[in-house]
C-alpha positions, 0 to 999 in steps of 0.5 A: 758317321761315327764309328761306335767301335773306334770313333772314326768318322770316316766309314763308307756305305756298303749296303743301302735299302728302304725299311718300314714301307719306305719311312726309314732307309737302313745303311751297313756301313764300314770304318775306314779306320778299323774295318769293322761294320756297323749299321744305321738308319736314316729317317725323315725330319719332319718339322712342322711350319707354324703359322702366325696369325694376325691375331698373334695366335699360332697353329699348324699349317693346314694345307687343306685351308690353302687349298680350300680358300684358293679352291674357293676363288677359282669357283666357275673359273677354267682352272682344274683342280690339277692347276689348284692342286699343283699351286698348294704343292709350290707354295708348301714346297716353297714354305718347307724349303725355307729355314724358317719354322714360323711363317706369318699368315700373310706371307702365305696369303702372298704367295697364294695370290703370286699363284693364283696371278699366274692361274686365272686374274679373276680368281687372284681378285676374289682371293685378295678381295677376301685376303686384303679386306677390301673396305669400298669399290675404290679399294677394289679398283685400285687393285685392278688397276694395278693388275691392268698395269702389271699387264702393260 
């Protein structure tokens, strides 16, 4: 951090608190060089990821879509909403993680089916059922004779 008395950018932090209910954290810090005392404040980037679609098109990523859609495959199914829930969580975290702005539809789609894999095999099939498009039957079993193969 850079001194604004004598542009030192050595300084150590002497006090450190959460402002605004937790949203900011407000640092006193002092130069090494000149000794005098300044104060800053450290805030939360919050970038947005942007979804490509398969039509091109761009919009914000909804959680709540994810949620709902995996919600969906996972009906009259034993996975609990914890399960559901903690899934979204990885995948958002995942998506956060990564230095990319922009993730493709398809790549979420993917990760949504890594999970639901892990979860329950009979959700993971309705979801790509839905997310792949499957044409015919043989489209479908294809898809669950790779899952019987992954198995062996």
């Amino acid at each position: 951090m850079k001194c604004p008395f004598c542009g030192c950018e050595e300084s150590k932090v002497i006090d450190s608190r959460p402002t605004d209910e937790g949203e900011r954290i407000r640092r006193r810090r002092e130069c090494n060089s000149c000794r005098k005392r300044f104060t800053t404040y450290e805030i939360i980037e919050n970038v947005p990821i942007i979804v490509v679609k398969k039509d091109k098109s761009r919009e914000v990523f909804d959680r709540s879509k994810l949620f709902s859609g995996m919600l969906r495959a996972c009906e009259k199914r034993p996975v609990s909403l914890d399960e559901i829930e903690k899934a979204v969580d990885l995948i958002e975290t995942e998506l956060q993680n990564s230095l990319d702005r922009e993730v493709t539809s398809v790549h979420i789609g993917e990760l949504a089916m890594d999970k639901l894999k892990d979860l329950d095999e009979v959700a993971y099939v309705r979801f790509a059922s839905v997310y792949r498009q499957f044409k015919d039957i043989n489209t479908f079993m294809d898809e669950l004779a790779k899952l019987l193969s992954e198995k062996k």
